[in-house]
C-alpha positions in Angstrom: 353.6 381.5 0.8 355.1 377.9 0.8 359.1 378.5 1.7 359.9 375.4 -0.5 361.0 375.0 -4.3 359.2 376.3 -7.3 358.4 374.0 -10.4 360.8 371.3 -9.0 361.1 367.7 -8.8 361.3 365.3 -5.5 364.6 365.1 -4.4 365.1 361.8 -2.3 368.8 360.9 -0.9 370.5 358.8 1.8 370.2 361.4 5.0 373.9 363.0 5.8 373.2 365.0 9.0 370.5 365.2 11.9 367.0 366.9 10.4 364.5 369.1 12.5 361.9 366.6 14.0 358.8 365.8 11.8 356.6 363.2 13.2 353.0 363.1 14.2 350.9 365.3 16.5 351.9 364.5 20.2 350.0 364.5 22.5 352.5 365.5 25.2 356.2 367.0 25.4 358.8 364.6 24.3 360.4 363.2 27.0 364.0 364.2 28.1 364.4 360.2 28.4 363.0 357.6 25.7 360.6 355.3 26.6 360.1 351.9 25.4 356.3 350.9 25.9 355.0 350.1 22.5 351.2 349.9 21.5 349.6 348.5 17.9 347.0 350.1 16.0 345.7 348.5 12.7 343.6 349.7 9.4 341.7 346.7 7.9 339.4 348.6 5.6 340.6 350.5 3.0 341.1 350.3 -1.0 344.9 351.0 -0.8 345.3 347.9 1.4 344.6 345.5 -1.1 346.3 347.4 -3.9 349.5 347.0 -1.3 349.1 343.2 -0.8 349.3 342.6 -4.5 353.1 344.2 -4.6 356.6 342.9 -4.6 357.6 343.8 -1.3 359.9 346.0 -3.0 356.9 347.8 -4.7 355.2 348.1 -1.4 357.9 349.8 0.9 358.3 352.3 -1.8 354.5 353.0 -2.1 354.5 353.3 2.1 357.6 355.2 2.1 356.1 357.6 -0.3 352.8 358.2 1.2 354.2 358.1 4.8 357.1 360.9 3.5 353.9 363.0 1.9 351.5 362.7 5.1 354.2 364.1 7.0 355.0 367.0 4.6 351.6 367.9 4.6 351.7 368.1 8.6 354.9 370.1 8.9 355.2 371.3 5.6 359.0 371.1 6.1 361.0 371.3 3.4 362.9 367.9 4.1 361.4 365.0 5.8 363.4 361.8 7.2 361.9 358.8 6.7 363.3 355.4 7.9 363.2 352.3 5.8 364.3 348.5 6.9 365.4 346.7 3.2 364.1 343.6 2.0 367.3 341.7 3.0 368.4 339.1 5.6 371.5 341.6 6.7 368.8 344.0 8.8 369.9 347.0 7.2 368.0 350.4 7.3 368.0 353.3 5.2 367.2 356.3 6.6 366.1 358.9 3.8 366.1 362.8 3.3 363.1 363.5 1.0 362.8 367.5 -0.2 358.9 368.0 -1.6 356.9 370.9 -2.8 353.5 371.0 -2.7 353.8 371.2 -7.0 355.6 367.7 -7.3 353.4 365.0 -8.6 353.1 361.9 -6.8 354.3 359.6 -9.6 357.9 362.1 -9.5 357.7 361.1 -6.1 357.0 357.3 -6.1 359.9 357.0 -8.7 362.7 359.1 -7.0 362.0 356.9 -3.7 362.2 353.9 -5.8 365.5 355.3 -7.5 366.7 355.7 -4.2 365.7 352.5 -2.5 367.0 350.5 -5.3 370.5 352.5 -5.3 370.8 351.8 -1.4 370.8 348.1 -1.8 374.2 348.6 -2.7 375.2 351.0 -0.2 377.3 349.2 3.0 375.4 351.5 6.0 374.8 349.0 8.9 371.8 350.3 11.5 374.4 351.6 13.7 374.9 354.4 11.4 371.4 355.5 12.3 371.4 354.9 16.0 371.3 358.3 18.3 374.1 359.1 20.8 372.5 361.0 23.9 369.4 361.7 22.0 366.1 360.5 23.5 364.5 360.3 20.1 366.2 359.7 16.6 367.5 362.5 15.1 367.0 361.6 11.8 363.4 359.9 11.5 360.9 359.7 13.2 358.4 357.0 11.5 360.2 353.4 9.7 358.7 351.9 7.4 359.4 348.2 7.2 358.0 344.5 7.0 355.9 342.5 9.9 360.0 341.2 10.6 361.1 344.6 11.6 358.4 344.8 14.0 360.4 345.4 17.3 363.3 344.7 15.9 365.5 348.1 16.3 364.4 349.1 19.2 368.1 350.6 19.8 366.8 353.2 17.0 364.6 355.3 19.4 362.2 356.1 16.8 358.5 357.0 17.2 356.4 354.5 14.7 356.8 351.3 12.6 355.0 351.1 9.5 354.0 348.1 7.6 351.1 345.7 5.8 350.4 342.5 8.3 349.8 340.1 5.4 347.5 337.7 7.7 344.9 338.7 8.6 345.3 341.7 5.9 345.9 345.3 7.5 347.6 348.4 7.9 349.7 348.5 11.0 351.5 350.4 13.1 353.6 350.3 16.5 354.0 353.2 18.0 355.4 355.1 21.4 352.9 354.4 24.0 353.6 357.8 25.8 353.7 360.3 22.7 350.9 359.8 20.6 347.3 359.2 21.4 344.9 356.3 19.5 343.3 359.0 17.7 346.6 360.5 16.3 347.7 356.9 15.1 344.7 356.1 13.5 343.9 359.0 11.5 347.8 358.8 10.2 346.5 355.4 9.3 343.5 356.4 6.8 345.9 359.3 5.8 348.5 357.1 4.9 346.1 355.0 2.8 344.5 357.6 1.1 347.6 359.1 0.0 348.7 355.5 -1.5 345.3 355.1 -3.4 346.6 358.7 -4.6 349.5 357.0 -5.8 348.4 354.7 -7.7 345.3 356.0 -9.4 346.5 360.0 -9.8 349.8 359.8 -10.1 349.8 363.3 -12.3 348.5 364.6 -9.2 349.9 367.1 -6.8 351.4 366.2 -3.7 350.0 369.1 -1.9 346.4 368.8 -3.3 345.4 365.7 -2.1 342.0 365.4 0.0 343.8 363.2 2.9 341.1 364.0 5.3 338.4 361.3 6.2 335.2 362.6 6.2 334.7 361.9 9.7 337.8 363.9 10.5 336.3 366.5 8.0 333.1 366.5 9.7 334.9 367.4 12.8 336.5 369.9 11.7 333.7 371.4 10.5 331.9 371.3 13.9 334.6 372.9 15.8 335.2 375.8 13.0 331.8 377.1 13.4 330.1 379.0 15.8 326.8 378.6 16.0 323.9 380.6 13.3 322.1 383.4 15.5 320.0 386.1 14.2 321.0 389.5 14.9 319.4 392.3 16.7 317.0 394.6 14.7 318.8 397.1 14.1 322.5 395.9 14.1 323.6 399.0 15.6 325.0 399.8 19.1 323.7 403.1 19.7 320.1 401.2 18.6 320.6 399.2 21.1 321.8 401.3 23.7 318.5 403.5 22.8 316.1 400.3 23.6 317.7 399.3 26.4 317.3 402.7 27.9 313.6 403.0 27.0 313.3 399.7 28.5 314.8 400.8 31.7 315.0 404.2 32.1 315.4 404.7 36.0 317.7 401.5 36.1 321.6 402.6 36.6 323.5 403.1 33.8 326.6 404.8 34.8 328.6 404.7 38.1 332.2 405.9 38.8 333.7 408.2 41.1 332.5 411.2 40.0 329.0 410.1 40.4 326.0 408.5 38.2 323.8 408.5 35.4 320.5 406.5 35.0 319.8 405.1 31.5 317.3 408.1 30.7 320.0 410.4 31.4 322.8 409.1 29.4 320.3 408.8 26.8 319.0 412.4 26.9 322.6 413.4 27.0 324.0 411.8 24.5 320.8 412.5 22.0 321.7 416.4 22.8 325.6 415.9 21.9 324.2 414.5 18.7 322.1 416.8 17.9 325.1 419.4 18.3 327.5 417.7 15.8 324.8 416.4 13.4 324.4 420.2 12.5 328.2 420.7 12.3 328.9 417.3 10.2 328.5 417.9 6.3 327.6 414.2 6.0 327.5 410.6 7.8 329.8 408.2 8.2 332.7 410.7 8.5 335.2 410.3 11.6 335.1 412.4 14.7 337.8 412.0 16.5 337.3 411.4 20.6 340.2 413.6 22.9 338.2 412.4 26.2 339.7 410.9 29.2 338.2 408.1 30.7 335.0 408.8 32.5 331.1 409.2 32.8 332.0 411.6 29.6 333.6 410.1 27.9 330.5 407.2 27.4 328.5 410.3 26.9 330.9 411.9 24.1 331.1 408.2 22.4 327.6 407.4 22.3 326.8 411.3 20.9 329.2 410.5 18.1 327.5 407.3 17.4 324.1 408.9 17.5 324.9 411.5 15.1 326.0 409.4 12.3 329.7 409.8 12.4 332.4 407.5 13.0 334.2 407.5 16.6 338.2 407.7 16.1 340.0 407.3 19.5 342.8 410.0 20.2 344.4 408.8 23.5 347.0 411.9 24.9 348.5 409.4 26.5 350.0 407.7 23.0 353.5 409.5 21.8 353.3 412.2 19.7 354.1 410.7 16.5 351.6 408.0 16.7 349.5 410.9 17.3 349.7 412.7 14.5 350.0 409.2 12.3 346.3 408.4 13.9 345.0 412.1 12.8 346.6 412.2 9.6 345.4 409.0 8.8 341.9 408.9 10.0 341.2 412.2 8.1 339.0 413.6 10.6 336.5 416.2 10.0 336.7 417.0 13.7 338.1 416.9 17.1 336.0 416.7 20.1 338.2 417.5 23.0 338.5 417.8 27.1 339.4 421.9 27.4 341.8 420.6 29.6 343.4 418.9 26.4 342.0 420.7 23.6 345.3 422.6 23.2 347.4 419.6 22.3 345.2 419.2 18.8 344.5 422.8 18.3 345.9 423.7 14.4 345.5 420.3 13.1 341.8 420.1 12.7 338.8 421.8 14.1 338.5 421.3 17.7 334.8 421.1 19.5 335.5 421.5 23.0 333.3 419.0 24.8 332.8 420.8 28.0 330.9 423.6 25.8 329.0 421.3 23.9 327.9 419.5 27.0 327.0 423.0 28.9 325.2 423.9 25.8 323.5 420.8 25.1 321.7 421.4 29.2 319.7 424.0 27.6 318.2 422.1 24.7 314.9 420.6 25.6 314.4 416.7 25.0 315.5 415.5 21.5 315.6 412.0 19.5 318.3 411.9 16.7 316.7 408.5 15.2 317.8 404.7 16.1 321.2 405.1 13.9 322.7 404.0 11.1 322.2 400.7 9.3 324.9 397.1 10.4 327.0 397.8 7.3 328.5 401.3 8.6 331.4 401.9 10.6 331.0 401.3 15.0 334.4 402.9 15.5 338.1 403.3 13.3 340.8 402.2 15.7 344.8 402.0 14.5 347.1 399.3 15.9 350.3 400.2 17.5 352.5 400.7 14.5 354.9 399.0 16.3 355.9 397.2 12.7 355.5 400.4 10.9 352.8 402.9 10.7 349.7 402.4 12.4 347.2 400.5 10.7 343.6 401.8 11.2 341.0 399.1 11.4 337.5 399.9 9.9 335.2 397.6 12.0 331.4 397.1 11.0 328.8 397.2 13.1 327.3 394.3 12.9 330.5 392.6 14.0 330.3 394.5 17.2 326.3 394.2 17.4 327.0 390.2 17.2 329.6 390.2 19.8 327.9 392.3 22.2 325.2 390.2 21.7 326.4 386.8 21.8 328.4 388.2 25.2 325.1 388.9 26.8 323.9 385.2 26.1 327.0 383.8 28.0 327.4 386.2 30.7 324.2 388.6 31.2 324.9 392.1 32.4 322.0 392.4 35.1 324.5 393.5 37.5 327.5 395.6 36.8 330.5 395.5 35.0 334.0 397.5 34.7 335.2 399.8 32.4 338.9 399.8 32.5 339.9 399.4 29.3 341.3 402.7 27.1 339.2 403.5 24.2 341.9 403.2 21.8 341.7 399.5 21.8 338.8 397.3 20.9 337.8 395.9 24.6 336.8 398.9 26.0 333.6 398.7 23.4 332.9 395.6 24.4 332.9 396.3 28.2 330.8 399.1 27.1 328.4 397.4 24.8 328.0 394.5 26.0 326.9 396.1 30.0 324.8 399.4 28.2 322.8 397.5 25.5 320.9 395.2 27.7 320.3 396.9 30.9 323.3 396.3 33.2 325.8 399.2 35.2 329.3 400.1 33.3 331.5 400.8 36.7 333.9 403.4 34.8 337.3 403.6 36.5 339.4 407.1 36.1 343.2 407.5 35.3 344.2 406.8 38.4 342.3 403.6 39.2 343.0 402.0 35.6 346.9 402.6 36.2 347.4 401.3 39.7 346.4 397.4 40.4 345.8 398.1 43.8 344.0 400.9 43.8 341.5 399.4 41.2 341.4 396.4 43.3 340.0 398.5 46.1 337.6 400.2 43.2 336.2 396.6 42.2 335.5 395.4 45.8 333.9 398.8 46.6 331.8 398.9 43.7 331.0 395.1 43.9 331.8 394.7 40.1 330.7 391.1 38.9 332.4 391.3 35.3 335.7 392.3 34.4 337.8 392.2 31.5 341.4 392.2 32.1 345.0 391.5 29.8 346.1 388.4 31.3 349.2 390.7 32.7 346.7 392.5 35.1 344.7 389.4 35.9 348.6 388.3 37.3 349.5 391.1 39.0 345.5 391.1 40.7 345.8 387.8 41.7 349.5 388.5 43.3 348.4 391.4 45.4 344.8 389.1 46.3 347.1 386.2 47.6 344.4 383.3 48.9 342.7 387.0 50.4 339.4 387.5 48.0 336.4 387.8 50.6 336.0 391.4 49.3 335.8 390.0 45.9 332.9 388.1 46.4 330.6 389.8 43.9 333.0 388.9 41.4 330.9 386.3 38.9 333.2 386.4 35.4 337.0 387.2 34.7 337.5 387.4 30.9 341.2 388.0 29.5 342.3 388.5 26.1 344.6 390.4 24.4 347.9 388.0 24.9 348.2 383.8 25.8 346.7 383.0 29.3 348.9 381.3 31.6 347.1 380.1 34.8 350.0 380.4 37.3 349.8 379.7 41.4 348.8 382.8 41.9 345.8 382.8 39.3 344.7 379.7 41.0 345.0 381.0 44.4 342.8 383.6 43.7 340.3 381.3 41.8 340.0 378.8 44.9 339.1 381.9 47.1 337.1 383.8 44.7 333.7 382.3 43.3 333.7 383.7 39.7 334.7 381.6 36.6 337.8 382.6 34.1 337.2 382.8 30.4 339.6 383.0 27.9 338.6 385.3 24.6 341.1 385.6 22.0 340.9 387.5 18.6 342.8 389.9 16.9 341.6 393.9 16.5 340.6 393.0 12.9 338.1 390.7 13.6 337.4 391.3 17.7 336.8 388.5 20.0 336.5 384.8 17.5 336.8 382.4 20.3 336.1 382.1 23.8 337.3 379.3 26.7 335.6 379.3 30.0 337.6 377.7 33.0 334.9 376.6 35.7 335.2 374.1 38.6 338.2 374.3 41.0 341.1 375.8 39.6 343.2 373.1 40.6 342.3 371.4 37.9 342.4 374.0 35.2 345.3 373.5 32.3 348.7 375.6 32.5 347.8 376.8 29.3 344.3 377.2 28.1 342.7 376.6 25.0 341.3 379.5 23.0 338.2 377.4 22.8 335.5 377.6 20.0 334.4 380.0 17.8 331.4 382.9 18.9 328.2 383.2 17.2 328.7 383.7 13.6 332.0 383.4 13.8 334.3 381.1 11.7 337.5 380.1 12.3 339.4 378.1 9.9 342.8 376.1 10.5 344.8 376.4 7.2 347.7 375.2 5.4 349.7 376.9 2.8 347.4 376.3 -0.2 344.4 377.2 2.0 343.0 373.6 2.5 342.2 372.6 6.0 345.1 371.1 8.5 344.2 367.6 10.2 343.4 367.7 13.3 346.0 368.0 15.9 348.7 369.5 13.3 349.7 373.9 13.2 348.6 376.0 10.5 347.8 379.8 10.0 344.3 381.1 11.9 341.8 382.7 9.1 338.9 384.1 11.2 335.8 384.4 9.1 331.6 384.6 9.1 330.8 388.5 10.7 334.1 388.9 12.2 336.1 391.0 9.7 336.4 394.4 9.8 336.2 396.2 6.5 339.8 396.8 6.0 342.4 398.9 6.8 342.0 402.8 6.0 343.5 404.0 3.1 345.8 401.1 2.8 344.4 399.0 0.0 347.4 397.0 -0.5 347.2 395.3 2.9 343.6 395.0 3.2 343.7 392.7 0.0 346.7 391.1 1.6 345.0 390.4 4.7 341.5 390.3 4.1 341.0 387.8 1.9 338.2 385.6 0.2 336.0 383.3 2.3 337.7 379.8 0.9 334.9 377.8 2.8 331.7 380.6 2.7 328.6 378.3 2.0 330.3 375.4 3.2 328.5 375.1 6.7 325.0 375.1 4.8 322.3 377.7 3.5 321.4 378.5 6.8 324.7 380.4 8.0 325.0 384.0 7.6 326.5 385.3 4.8 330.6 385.3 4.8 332.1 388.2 2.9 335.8 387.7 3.8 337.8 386.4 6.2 341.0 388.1 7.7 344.3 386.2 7.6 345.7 386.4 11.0 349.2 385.0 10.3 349.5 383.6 13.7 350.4 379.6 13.9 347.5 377.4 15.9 347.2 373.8 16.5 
């Protein structure tokens, strides 16, 4: 919700005290020291031009003032913009204004208070010293002037960003701006903003400040482009365990499994796991209902997961390893018709629900002879019921479809194949470890499973990579730190190594990432998404790593996948400005279990579904991350 006033009216007064900055997009930190190289950029051609020639200059600096005040409300969507005006006077005065807006106020309220305002100031005394910074390197109180083609360079003492005016001959929109700060781009679409938002002006003036369509439709066109992944059809049927099951007929000798313990081919994991199913299916009432998984990692627990898949239920994740209270929040929650557990750990659930004790139902399952439990359930059931870490509250458990994990899988495979093999590190109780998974046993490659012991100690799993000669791993971007620490410039071992993906926090690539980037041959890729939705974006760092950015981009949007860029009222941000992430297409999960409230809160109407063309898939919702993006 917009933190400004409801049913209000502009408010527009001579500026008291320093304001937060509000300016356009830059295009690199502000300097600690300003900087005085100036360039011009114009707008020729454009309605609102000639409606400003044909003004009092009076008229006009109200008009720009207006519009420029509104353009830059709609970028920050602060709740009081400074705005700098030279007066039409021979003394060289300037005003510098405080304007408060909603996105309710209509444009005509606005163009009159700033016109009020301008008019009073005539008679106020303020000389331009009043508005000059101290130690500042910018002005503390505006950041854009508006003025005449006379105040063109003319306070330069001011420290402010831009000068906005109408060049009378030949006729144009002009600005000069701070050479280091702002790219063309930037300054030219503020331009056509500006413009638009005076034709607005004058021709809607009952209109809303915050519903104005300020976008060009190049700059919309853009935006559409870069929010959309592209249209791919999905596999046939959009179910993991499906796939899983053609991959294995495909390749039945090839290696599916391989960890410590030993391995599996892709005929016996299959055989295996079709027994499990077979077990539970004649101990479940119904499908679809959740089976929780109490399995350390291992070459069973892949077995236990795919079982549960195969036999129509929903796979819940139990980790021991969580406190006991988000424990018994997960099992209370998930409402679990049953338990399948390690003997060794059986004991720990043992009252709560009924307990199937895996080791027996995998001793009992060897005696059955070969059995086929079907190719699963159709794309718009449940892959797996995962809860966040309640950290804010009580754990939130996330329903996710699975066609969202069949598309993600899938699209994965296109970028980075898994012929070879591929870690499992992750912990099943967050949404990585089925994409390691997935994306490695649906289309033929090795899942390298790590144990306890190898997952919790970086060096130890560094030894277990290099040994295994893993060429994908995913990683947090805090383990792809410490690896890199404890690699140095070292990586020969690593040499299998093809594709580093991190998600899960913001990727920094430090010294030591780069280090181990020049000596190792794979490429980085940056996924981000939250467990709602899974992986919506994905950034691949290739070439040297000396030349990779501090902080990378999350990159475009997967197959599918949309990914909007909103402001308050749900219209799209220009480019280069921060609004609130909405992640639609296949992406959202259904909900969250038993928590209506939020889901409606957070999973929300599609406000652009059919807006990329007939072709794209159908967009049911879209989930409302809440985190800020440029």
């Amino acid at each position: 919700m917009f933190p400004g006033r409801a049913n209000s009216t502009p408010r527009v007064s001579v500026c008291r005290a320093p304001l937060g900055e509000v300016t356009l997009p830059l295009a690199v930190a502000r300097p600690r020291s300003h900087w005085s190289g100036r360039h011009h950029v114009q707008l020729d051609d454009h309605s609102a031009i000639r409606s400003l020639a044909s003004m009092s200059l009076a008229e006009r600096l109200a008009a720009l003032a207006s519009a420029a005040a509104a353009v830059l409300f709609r970028y920050s969507w602060s709740e009081a913009i400074g705005l700098g005006v030279a007066l039409e006077d021979a003394t060289g005065r300037v005003i510098g204004l405080e304007i408060a807006l909603s996105p309710t106020d209509t444009l005509g309220a606005l163009l009159t208070a700033v016109r009020a305002c301008l008019a009073s100031a005539q008679h106020d005394p303020m000389p331009v010293s009043r508005w000059i910074p101290n130690d500042e390197a910018h002005n503390p109180y505006f950041s854009v002037l508006v003025g005449a083609p006379t105040d063109v360079g003319r306070y330069p003492e001011l420290r402010h960003d831009l000068t906005l005016w109408l060049e009378p001959s030949p006729l144009a929109l002009r600005t000069e701006h701070h050479s280091r700060l702002f790219e063309r781009t930037s300054v030219e679409r503020f331009l056509v903003h500006v413009a638009h938002y005076v034709d607005a002006l004058l021709r809607t003036p009952a209109g809303a400040v915050g519903d104005v369509d300020f976008l060009s439709l190049a700059e919309a066109a853009i935006l559409m482009q870069a929010e959309s992944g592209d249209a791919a059809p999905l596999p046939e049927p959009a179910a993991v365990q499906a796939m899983f099951a053609i991959a294995a007929r495909a390749t039945p000798t090839a290696t599916a499994l391989v960890s410590s313990e030993g391995s599996m081919s892709y005929l016996e994991l299959d055989r295996s796991s079709d027994r499990l199913a077979a077990l539970l299916a004649a101990r479940i009432a119904a499908p679809g209902v959740r089976v929780g998984l109490a399995v350390r990692p291992g070459m069973h627990q892949i077995v236990a997961l795919l079982g549960v898949l195969k036999s129509g239920a929903t796979p819940v994740p139990v980790d021991s390893s969580f406190p006991r209270r988000r424990l018994t929040d997960i099992i209370e929650q998930a409402d679990l018709a049953l338990i399948i557990a390690e003997s060794a750990l059986a004991e720990r659930y043992d009252g709560t629900h009924p307990i199937a004790r895996l080791d027996d139902l995998l001793m009992v399952g060897a005696q059955l002879d070969a059995v086929s439990v079907g190719p699963g359930r159709p794309p718009a059931d449940l892959v797996y019921l995962l809860f966040t870490s309640g950290s804010t509250g009580v754990p939130k458990g996330i329903a996710m479809r699975q066609s969202t994990l069949a598309n993600l899988v899938s699209w994965q495979h296109r970028c980075t194949p898994a012929t070879r093999r591929t870690l499992n590190r992750s912990s099943l109780g967050f949404d990585v470890s089925f994409q390691e998974i997935f994306s490695t046993l649906c289309f033929g490659g090795t899942l390298v499973v790590a144990d306890e012991r190898e997952r919790q100690d970086v060096s130890t799993l560094r030894s277990f990579i290099a040994a295994h000669r893993v060429d994908r791993i995913f990683l947090p971007p805090v383990a792809l730190q410490q690896l890199a620490e404890i690699s140095g410039s070292d990586a020969q071992d690593l040499a299998a190594l093809r594709h580093v993906i991190v998600a899960g926090d913001a990727l920094h690539v430090t010294p030591a990432i780069v280090r181990l980037f020049r000596a190792c041959p794979a490429s980085l890729i940056n996924q981000y998404g939250p467990t709602e939705t899974h992986v919506a974006t994905s950034y691949a760092l290739d070439g040297s790593s000396m030349r990779w950015p501090l902080r990378p981009p999350i990159g475009r949007p997967i197959s599918n996948a949309k990914v909007y860029v909103l402001d308050p009222l749900d219209h799209r941000c220009a480019l280069g400005t921060v609004g609130e992430i909405c992640i639609g297409g296949m992406l959202p999960a259904r909900g969250y279990v038993n928590q209506p409230e939020q889901t409606a809160e957070r999973f929300v109407a599609d406000p652009y579904a059919g807006a990329h063309g007939a072709s794209e898939p159908t967009a049911c919702s879209s989930f409302s991350v809440g985190a800020m993006l440029k």
